[in-house]
C-alpha positions in Angstrom: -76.9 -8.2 236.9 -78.0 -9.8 233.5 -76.4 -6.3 231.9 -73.1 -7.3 234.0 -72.5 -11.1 232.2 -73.6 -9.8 228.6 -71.0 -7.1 228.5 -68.3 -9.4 229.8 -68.9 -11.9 227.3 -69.8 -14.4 229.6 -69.0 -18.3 229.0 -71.0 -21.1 230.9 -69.2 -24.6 231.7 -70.3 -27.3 233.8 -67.0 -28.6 235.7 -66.2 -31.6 237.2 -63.7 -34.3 238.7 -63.8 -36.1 235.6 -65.1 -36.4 232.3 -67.6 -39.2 232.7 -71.3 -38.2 233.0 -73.3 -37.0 236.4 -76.3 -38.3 237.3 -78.6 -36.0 239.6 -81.3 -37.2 242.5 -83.7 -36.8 239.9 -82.0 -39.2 236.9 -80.9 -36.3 234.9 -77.6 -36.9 233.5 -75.2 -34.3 231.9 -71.2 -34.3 230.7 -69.1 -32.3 232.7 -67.5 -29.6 229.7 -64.4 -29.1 232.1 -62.7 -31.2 234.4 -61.3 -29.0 238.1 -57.4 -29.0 236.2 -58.3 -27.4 233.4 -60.1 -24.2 235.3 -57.6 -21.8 236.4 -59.9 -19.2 236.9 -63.9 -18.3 237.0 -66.1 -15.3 237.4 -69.0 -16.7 238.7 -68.6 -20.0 240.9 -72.2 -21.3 240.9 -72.5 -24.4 243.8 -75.8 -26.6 243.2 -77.1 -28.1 245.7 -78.7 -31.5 245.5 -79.4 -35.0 247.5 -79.3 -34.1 251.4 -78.0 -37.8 251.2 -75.0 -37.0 249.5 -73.8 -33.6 250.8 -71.7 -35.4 254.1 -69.8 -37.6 251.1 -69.4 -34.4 248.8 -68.0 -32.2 252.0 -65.6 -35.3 252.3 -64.6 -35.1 248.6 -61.0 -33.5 248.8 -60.5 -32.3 245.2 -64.1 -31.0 245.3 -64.0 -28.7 248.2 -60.0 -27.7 247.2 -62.0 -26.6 243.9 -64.0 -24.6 245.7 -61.9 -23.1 247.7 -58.8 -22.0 245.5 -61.2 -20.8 242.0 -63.5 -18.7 245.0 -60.3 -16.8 245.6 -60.3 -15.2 242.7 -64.2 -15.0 241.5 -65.8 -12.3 241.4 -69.6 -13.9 242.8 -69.4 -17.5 244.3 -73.3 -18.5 245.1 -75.3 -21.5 246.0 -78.2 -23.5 246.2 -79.6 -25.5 248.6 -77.3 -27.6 249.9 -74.6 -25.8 247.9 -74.6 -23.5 250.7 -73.4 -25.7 253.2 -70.7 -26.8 250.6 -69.9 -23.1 249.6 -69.4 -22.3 253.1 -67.1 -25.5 254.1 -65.3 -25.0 250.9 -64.4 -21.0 251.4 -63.8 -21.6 255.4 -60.5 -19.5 256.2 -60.9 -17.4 253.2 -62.3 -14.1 254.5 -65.6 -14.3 252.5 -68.8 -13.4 254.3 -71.8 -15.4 253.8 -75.0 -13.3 252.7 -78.8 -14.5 252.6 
């Protein structure tokens, strides 16, 4: 797979609702290098997971899970983590895509 990514050139972005910075269960903060509008397409849609505490508010988030759903139409590998499963699989409901483990 690592053979895949380095012939296509491969760019990594971290991409959010917005461009203010995200704070993780564990304090770690980062800056999103996209925001959702900006991202017509991706390759590889990578879902973390994260705080069990927040996945019922991030399943609720609208913009998030249309995210999801319309840029895993047209990638190539959508995967998860964690609790990024259970998002992955709300987001791409209706969509045709078949869970693996």
């Amino acid at each position: 797979m690592a053979e895949y990514w380095t012939v296509k050139n491969a760019s990594v972005y971290i991409v959010a609702e917005s461009e203010k910075p995200v704070k993780t269960r564990d304090r770690f903060e980062f800056s999103p290098h996209r925001i959702y509008e900006v991202v017509p397409h991706v390759d590889l849609l990578w879902i973390p997971g994260g705080d069990p505490s927040a996945l019922i508010e991030q399943m609720r988030n609208t913009k998030y899970v249309e995210f999801i759903k319309a840029r895993s139409q047209s990638a190539e590998f959508v995967a998860s983590v964690c609790e990024g499963a259970l998002i992955a699989g709300h987001g791409t409901r209706g969509t045709g895509m078949t869970a693996i483990g």
